[in-house]
C-alpha positions in Angstrom: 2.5 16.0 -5.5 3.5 17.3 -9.3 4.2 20.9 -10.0 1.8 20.0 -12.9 -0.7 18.7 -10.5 -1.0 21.7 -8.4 -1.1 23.4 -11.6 -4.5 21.7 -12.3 -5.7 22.1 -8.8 -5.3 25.7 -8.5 -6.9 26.2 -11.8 -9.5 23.9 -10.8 -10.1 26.0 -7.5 -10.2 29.0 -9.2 -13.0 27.7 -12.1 -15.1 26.9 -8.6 -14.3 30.6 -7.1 -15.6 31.9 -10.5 -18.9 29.5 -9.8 -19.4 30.8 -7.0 -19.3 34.4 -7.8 -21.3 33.8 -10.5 -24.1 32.2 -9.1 -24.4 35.2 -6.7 -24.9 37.3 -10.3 -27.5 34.9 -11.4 -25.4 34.0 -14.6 -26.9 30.1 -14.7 -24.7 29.6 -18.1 -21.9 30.2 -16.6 -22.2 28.8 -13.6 -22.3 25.6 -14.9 -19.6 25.9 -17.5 -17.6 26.6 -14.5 -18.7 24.3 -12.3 -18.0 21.5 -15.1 -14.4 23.3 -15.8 -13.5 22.8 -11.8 -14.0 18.8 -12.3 -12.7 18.5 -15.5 -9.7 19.9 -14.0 -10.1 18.1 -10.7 -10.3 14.9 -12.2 -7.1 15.6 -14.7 -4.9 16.4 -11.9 -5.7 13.3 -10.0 -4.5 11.0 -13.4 -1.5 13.6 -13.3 -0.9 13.0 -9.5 -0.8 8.9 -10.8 1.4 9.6 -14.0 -1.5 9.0 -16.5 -1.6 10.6 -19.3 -4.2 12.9 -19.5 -6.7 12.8 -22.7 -7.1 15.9 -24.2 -11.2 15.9 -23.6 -13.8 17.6 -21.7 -15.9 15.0 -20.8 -16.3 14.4 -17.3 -17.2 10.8 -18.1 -14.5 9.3 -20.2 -12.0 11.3 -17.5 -13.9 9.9 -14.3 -13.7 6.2 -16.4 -10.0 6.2 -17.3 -9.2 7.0 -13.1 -11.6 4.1 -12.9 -9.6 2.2 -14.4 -6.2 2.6 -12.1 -8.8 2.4 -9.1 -9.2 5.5 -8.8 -12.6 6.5 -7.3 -13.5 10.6 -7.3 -17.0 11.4 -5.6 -18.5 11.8 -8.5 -21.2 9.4 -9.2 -21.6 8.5 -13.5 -24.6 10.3 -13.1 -23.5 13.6 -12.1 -20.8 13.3 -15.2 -23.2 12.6 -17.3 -24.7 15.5 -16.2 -22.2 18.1 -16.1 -21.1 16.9 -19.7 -24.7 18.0 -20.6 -24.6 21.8 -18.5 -20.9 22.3 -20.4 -22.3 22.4 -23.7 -24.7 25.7 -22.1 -21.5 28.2 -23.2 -23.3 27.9 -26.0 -26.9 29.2 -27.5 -29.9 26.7 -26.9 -30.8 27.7 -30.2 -27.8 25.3 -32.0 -29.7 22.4 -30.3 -26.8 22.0 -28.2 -28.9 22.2 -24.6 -32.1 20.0 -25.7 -33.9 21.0 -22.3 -33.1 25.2 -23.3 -31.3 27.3 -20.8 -29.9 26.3 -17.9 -31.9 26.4 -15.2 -31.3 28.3 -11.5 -31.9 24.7 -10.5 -28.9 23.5 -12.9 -26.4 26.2 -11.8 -26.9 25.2 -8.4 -26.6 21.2 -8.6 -23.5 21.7 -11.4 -22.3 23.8 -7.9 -22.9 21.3 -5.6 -21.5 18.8 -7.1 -17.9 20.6 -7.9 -18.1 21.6 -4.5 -18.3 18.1 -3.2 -15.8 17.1 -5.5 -13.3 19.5 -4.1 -13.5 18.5 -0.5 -12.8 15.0 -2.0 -9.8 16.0 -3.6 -9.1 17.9 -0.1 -9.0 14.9 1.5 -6.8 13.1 -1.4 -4.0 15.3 -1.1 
């Protein structure tokens, strides 16, 4: 594995720890920035691990389609992308029409969780 890669990963692991701590505090926003952050970061080291280039984005989408495309298959489902791309755009105010559905929800924070802690016992198992 790259020095770059394990770069990501531990980055990635620590947007998860932050998550988690935060979801203990309540702080739904945040939560599901971080829980987005963790895959977006997940998902970046995998195309470094194949020596992709990585697109400078933060959609969880186009990133989960371009390791698609070298056969590459994360647990992450195009729905839960679709979804975390919406929950990153919390960070900021529901009032610049960012988050059509308002705040994030305590029912939000804890899906974005679950699904960046799936992901990371996927990329566990892919080292």
């Amino acid at each position: 594995m790259k020095k770059e890669s394990e770069a990501w990963r531990a980055i990635a692991e620590e947007e998860l720890q932050s998550a988690e701590y935060l979801a203990e505090k309540k702080l739904f926003r945040m939560v599901c920035y971080h829980a987005q952050q963790s895959i977006e970061k997940s998902l970046k080291a995998l195309l470094v691990d194949r020596e992709v280039d990585i697109p400078r984005t933060h959609n969880v989408l186009d990133l989960l389609s371009a390791l698609r495309t070298f056969n590459i298959h994360p647990d992450l489902s195009e729905e839960d992308a679709v979804f975390l791309n919406s929950v990153y755009r919390s960070r900021y105010p529901a009032g610049l029409g960012m988050m059509p559905g308002g705040e994030p929800s305590a029912g939000d924070a804890e899906k974005a969780l679950r699904i960046a802690k799936k992901m990371h016992l996927w990329m566990r198992k892919d080292r």
